[in-house]
N, C-alpha and C positions, 0 to 999 in steps of 0.2 A: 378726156383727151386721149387716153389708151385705148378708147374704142374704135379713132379714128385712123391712128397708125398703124392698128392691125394689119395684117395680111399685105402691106405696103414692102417695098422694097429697101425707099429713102425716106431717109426722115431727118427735117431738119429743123434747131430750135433757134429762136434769133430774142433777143431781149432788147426790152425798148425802156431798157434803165434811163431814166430821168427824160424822157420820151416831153413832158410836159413842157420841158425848158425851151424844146425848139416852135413851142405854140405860142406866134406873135400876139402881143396886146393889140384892140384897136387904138388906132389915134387918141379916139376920144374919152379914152379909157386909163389912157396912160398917165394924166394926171390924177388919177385916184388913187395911184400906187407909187405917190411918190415919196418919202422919207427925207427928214431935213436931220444933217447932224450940223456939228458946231462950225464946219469948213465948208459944208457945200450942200446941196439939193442932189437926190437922185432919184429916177425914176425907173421901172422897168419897163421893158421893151418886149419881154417875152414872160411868161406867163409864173409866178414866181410858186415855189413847193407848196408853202406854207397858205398858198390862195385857195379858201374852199371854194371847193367844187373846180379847181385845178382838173385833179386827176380825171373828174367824168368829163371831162370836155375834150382831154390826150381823147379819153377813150372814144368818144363819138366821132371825130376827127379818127381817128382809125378805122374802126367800121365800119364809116360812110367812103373811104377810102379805098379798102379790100372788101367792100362786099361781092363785086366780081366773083373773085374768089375763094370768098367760104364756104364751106361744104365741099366745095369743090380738088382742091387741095390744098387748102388751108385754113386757118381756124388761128383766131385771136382771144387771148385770155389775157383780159387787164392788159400789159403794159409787154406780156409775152407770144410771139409770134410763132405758129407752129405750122412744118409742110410738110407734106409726104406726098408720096407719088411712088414712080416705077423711074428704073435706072434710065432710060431711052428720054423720057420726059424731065429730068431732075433740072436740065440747062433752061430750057424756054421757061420752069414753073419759074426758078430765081430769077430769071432775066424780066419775067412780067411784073414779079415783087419787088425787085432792087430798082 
């Protein structure tokens, strides 16, 4: 990752802590994940920690996401989002990621 921000200007790091959470279950899906306690049924709606292979799926949903802009100036690692650029560019790079 050090290699990338070299010789850059700006550099900024953004975290996509629990990033998984906001990846919807399909419809069809969401009864598979659903949990009965003694008062009621519930099911998820969005992708839950403990689901293997959760986290590869956050990740592929992000890469397919910014691949635009990898290499380019920026670069995703797991669930952390990394940019750098020059002062003049730093507005339009966030504004095409945010």
């Amino acid at each position: 990752m050090l290699g990338y921000v070299v010789g850059h200007e700006m550099y900024y790091f953004m975290d996509g802590y629990s990033g998984h959470n906001q990846v919807k279950l399909a419809e069809e899906d969401k009864e598979k994940k659903t949990f009965i306690l003694k008062w009621d049924a519930y099911a998820y709606n969005v992708i839950p920690f403990g689901l293997c292979k959760a986290f590869t799926t956050f990740l592929k949903m992000v890469t397919k996401t910014f691949h635009k802009h990898s290499n380019e100036f920026m670069k995703v690692f797991f669930d952390d989002f990394s940019m750098y650029g020059d002062k003049k560019n730093h507005f339009d790079q966030l504004q095409k990621c945010l």
